[in-house]
C-alpha positions as CSV (number, residue, x, y, z in Angstrom):
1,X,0.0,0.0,0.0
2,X,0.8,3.7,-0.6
3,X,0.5,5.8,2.6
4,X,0.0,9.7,1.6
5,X,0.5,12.6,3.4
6,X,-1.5,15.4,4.0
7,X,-5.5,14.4,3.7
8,X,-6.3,16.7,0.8
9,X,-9.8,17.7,0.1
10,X,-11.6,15.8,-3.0
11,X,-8.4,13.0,-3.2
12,X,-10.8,10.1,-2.6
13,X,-13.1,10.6,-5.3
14,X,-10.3,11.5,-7.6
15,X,-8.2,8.0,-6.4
16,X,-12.0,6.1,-6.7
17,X,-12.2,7.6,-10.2
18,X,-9.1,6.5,-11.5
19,X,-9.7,3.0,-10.2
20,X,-7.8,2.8,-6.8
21,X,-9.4,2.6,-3.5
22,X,-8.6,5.4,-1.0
23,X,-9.1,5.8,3.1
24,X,-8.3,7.8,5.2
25,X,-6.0,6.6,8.4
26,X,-6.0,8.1,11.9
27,X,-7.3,11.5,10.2
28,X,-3.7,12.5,8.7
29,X,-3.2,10.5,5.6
30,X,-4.1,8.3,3.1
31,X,-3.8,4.7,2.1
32,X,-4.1,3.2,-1.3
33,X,-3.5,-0.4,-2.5
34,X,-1.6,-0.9,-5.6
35,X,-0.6,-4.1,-7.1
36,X,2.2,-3.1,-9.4
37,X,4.9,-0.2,-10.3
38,X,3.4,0.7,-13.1
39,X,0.2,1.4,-10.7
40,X,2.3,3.2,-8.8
41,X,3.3,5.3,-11.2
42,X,-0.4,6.0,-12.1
43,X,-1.1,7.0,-8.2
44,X,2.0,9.7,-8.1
45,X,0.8,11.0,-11.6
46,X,-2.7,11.6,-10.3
47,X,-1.0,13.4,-6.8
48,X,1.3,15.1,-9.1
49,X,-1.9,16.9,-10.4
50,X,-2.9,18.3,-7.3
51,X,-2.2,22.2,-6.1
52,X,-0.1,21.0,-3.1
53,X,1.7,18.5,-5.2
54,X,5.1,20.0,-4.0
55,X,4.2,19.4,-0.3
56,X,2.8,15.9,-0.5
57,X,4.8,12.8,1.1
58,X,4.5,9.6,0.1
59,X,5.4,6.2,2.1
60,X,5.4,3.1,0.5
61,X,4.3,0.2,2.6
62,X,4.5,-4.5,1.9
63,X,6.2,-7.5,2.1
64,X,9.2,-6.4,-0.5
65,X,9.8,-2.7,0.9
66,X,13.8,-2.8,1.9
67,X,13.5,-0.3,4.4
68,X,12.7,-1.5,8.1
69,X,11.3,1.8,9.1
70,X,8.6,4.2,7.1
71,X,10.5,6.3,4.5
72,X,8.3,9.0,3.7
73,X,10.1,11.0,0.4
74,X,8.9,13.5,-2.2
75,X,6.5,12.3,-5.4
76,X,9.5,12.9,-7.1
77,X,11.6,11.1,-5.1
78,X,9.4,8.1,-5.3
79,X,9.0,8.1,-8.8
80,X,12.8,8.2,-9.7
81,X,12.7,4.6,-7.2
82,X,10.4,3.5,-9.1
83,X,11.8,4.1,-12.7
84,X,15.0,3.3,-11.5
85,X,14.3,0.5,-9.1
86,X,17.5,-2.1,-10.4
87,X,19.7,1.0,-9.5
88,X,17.8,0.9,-6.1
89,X,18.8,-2.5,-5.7
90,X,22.4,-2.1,-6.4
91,X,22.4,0.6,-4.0
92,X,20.3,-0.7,-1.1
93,X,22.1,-4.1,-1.8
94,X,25.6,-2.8,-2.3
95,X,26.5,-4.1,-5.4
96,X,29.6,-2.1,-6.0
97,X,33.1,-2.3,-5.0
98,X,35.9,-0.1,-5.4
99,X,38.9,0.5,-8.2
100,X,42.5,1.8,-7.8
101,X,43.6,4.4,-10.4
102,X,47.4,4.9,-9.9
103,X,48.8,8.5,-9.2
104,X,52.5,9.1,-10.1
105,X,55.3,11.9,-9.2
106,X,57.3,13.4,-11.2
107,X,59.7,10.0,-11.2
108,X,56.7,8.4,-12.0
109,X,56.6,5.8,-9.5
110,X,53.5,5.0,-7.9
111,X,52.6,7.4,-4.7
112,X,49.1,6.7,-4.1
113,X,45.6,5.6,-5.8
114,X,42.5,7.2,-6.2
115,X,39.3,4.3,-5.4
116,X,36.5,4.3,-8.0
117,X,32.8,3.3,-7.5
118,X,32.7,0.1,-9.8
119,X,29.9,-2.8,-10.5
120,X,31.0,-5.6,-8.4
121,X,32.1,-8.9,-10.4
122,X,29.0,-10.8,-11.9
123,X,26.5,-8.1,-10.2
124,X,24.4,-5.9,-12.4
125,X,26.1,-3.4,-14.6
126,X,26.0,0.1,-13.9
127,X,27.1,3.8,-15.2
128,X,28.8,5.4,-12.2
129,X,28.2,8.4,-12.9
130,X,24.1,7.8,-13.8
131,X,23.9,5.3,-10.1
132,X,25.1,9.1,-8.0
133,X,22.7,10.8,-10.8
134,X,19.4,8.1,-9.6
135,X,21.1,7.9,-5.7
136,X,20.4,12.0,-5.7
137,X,17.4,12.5,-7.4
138,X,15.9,9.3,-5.2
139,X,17.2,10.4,-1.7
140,X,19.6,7.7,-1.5
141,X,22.4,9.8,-2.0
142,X,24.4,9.7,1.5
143,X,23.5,5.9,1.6
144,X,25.3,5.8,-1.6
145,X,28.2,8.1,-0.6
146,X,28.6,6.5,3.2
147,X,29.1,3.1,1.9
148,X,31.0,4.0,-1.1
149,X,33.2,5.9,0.8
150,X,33.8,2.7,3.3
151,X,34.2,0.3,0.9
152,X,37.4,2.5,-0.9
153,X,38.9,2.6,2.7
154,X,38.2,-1.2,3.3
155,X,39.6,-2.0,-0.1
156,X,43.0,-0.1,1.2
157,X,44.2,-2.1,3.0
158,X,45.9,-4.0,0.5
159,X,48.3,-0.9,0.3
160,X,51.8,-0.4,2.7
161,X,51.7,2.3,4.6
162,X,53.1,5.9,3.0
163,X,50.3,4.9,0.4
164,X,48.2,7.8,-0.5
165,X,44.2,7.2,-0.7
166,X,42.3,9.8,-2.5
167,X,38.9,9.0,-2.3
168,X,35.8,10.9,-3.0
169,X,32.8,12.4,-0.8
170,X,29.8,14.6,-1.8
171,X,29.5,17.8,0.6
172,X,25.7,17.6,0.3
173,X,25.8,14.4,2.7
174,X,27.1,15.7,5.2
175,X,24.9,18.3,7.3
176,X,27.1,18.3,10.7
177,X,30.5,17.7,10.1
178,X,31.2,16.3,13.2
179,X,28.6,13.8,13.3
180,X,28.5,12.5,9.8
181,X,32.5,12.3,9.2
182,X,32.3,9.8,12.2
183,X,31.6,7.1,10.1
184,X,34.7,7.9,7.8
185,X,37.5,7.6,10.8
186,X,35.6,4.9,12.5
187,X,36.1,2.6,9.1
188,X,40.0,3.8,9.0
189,X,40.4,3.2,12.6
190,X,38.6,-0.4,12.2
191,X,40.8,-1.2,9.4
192,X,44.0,-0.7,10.8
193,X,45.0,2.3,8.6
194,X,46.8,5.8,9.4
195,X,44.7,8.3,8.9
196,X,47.5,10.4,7.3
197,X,47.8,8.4,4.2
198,X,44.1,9.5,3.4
199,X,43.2,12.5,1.0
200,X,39.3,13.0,0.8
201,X,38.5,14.6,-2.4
202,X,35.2,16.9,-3.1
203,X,33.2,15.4,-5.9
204,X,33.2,17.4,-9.2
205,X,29.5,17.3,-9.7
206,X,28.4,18.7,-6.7
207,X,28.1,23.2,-6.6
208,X,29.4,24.6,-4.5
209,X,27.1,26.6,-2.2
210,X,28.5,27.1,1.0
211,X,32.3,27.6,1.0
212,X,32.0,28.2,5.0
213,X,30.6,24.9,5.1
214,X,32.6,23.3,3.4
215,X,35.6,24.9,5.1
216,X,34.6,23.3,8.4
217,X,34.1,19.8,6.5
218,X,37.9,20.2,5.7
219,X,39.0,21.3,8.7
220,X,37.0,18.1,10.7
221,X,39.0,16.0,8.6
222,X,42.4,18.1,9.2
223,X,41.4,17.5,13.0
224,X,41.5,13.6,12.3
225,X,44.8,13.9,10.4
226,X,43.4,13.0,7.0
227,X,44.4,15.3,4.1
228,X,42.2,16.9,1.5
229,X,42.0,17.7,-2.3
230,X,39.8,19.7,-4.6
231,X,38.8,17.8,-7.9
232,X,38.6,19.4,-11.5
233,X,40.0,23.1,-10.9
234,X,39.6,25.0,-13.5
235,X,36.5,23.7,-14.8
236,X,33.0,23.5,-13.6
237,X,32.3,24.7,-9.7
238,X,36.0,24.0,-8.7
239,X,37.1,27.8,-9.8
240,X,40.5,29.5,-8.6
241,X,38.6,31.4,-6.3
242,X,36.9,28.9,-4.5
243,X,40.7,27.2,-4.6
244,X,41.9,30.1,-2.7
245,X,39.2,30.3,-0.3
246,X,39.5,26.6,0.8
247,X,43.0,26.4,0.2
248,X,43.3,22.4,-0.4
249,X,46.3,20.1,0.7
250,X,45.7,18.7,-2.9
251,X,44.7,20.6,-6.1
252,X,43.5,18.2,-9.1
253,X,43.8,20.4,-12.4
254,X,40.9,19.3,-14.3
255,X,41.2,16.6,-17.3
256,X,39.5,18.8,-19.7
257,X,42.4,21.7,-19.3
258,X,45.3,18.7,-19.4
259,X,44.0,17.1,-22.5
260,X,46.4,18.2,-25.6
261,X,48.1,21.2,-22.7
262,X,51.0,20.7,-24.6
263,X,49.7,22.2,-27.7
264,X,47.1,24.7,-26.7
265,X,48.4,28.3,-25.7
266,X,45.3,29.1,-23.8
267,X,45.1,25.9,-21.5
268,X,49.1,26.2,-20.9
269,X,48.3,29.9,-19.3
270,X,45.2,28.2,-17.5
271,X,47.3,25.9,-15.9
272,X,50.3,27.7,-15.0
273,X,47.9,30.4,-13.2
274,X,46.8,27.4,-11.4
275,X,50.1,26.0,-10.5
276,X,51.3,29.5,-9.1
277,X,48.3,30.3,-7.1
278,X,48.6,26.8,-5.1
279,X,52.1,27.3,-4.1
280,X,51.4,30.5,-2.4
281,X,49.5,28.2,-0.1
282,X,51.3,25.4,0.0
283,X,48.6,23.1,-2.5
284,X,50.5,19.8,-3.9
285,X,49.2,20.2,-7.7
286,X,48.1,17.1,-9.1
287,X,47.5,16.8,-13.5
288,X,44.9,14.7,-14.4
289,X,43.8,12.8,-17.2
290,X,47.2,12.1,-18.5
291,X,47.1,9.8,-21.9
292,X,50.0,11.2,-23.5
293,X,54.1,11.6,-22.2
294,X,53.8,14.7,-24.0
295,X,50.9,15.9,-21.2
296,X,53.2,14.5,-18.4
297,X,56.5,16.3,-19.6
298,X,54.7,20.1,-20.6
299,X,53.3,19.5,-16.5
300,X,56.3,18.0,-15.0
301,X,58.2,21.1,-16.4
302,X,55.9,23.3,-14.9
303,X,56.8,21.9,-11.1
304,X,53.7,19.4,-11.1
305,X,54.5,16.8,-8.8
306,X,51.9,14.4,-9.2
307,X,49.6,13.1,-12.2
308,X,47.0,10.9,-13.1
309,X,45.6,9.2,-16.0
310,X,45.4,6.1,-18.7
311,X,49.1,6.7,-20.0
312,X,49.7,5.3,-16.4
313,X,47.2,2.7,-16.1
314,X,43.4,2.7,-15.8
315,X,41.0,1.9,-12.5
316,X,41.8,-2.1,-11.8
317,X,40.3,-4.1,-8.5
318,X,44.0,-4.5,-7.5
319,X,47.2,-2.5,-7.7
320,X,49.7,-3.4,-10.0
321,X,52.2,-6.1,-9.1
322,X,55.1,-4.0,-8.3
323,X,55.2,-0.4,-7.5
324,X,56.6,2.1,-4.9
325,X,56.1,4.7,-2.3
326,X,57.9,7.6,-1.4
C-alpha cells in the first residue's frame, strides 16, 4: 500500500475515479492499494496533479519494501525509485566495489591511488556516474556516498603504509560535520590504517554553495589527520577562487584543461595560473587525465608533482604487481 500525506480535500473521489481505492488513516493520511509499479506510477501521476503537489509525502508500505522503518520522500523522489528501481537494488544491496587508479610523481613511481565506484564482479552493470545521478534525485544519496566511501577505505588495506588514498565524498551528505564524518575515521580506525595516508576529495558534480561549510568539513577532517583535495580546478564549480578560499592540501587540475596542454596556448596559461596560485598556499598540484608523455612532460616542467591518468594505467580491482612509495 501507498500511505500519503496530507489528507487533501476531493483526493478520494479523484483516487476512486481512476480506479484505486482510497481511506483515510488516523485522520492524517491516506492509504491506497496498488498491485504493481506501473500502478504506482499512475497514483503519483494523479497526486502530481494536485495544487499542493510540492508538499505531498508519500510512504510506501508490503512485504518487498527494503527499508525496516517508514521512509516518507517527495512524489518525485518516489517516482525516480520506481523508474529506476535495479539501481535501487544495487544501492540498497551494495553491489559495487571499489577500483584503484594509480597517481604518479614526477619520477613516476607510484605514490598513491585514487578508489573508484565500480559494479561488483557478476552483479548488475551500472554507469557510475548515472547510479550518484538516480542515488540523488531518489534520496539515497548519503546511503550511496557513506558506503562507497567505506568500501574504498576497506579496499585499502591491500596498500603499505606511505600509500596515499584519494577518495571521493559529496558535501551535500554531510549536514554536521562532526557527526557524519564519524563514520569515515571509524572505518579507517577499524581497518588498521593511518589516517594520514588519506586524502578525501570533493566530488566534481556537486556546486558549491556554501564555502563556509565546506571549510569546516575540511578542517574536521584536518582535526582527524586525514588530508584533503579539490577535484577538477579549472572547470566547472571548482574555480581559482573557491581554490583560494578553501586552500586544499591537494589541487587536481581538471582533465579537460590537461588534455592536448602541450599544444594549446590558452590551457598552458590556465594551468600555469593554477600552479602558481597553489604554491602561495602550499597546495600539492596534481595533473589529471594524462594519456600522453607529452601531457606528463609540458606538466612536470611546470613543477607538477603528481599526475594521473590512462598513460599510467586505468582503475583495476588491485594495484599493479610491483610499484613504490615515497
Amino acid at each position: 500500500m501507498m500511505k500519503v500525506r496530507p489528507v487533501m480535500p476531493c483526493l478520494e473521489n479523484a483516487m476512486q475515479g481512476a480506479g484505486f481505492h482510497c481511506d483515510i488513516m488516523n485522520g492524517s493520511e491516506y492509504v491506497i492499494p496498488y498491485r504493481s509499479r506501473d500502478q504506482i506510477l499512475s497514483i503519483v501521476d494523479l497526486l502530481e496533479e494536485r495544487e499542493n503537489a510540492e508538499s505531498i509525502t508519500v510512504c510506501l508500505k508490503g512485504k518487498h519494501r527494503h527499508e525496516p522503518a517508514e521512509r516518507w520522500v517527495s512524489l518525485s523522489q518516489l517516482r525516480v525509485r520506481i523508474v529506476n528501481h535495479a539501481l535501487i537494488n544495487v544501492i540498497i544491496n551494495k553491489e559495487f566495489c571499489s577500483y584503484m587508479q594509480p597517481i604518479v610523481n614526477s619520477a613516476e613511481h607510484i605514490v598513491g591511488f585514487e578508489f573508484l565506484l565500480r559494479p561488483i564482479p557478476g552483479g548488475p552493470c551500472f554507469q557510475p556516474h548515472t547510479l550518484f545521478e538516480v542515488a540523488r534525485g531518489s534520496g539515497y544519496h548519503s546511503v550511496l556516498d557513506r558506503a562507497a566511501l567505506v568500501s574504498a577505505i576497506e579496499s585499502s588495506r591491500i596498500l603499505p603504509d606511505g600509500m596515499k588514498r584519494f577518495i571521493n565524498f559529496l558535501p551535500s551528505t554531510i549536514n554536521n560535520p562532526k557527526y557524519c564524518l564519524a563514520h569515515s575515521f571509524d572505518a579507517i580506525q577499524r581497518s588498521g590504517l593511518r589516517p594520514e595516508d588519506f586524502v578525501f576529495e570533493v566530488v566534481e558534480t556537486e556546486m558549491i554553495r556554501d564555502i563556509g561549510h565546506l571549510s569546516a568539513i575540511f578542517s574536521e577532517y584536518r582535526q582527524h589527520g586525514v588530508h584533503v583535495a579539490l577535484d577538477d580546478v579549472g572547470s566547472g564549480f571548482a574555480t581559482l577562487e573557491v581554490m583560494e578560499r578553501l586552500r586544499p592540501d591537494y589541487v587536481k587540475i581538471d582533465r579537460d584543461l590537461i588534455s592536448l596542454c602541450d599544444k594549446e596556448r590558452s590551457k598552458q596559461e590556465s594551468i600555469r595560473e593554477i600552479v602558481e596560485k597553489s604554491l602561495r598556499f602550499g597546495g600539492q598540484v596534481l595533473a589529471e587525465g594524462i594519456e600522453r608523455r607529452e601531457e606528463f612532460e609540458f606538466c612536470r616542467g611546470l613543477g607538477i608533482g603528481l599526475a594521473q591518468g590512462y598513460f599510467f594505467g586505468r582503475p583495476m580491482p588491485e594495484p599493479p604487481p610491483r610499484f613504490m612509495a615515497i
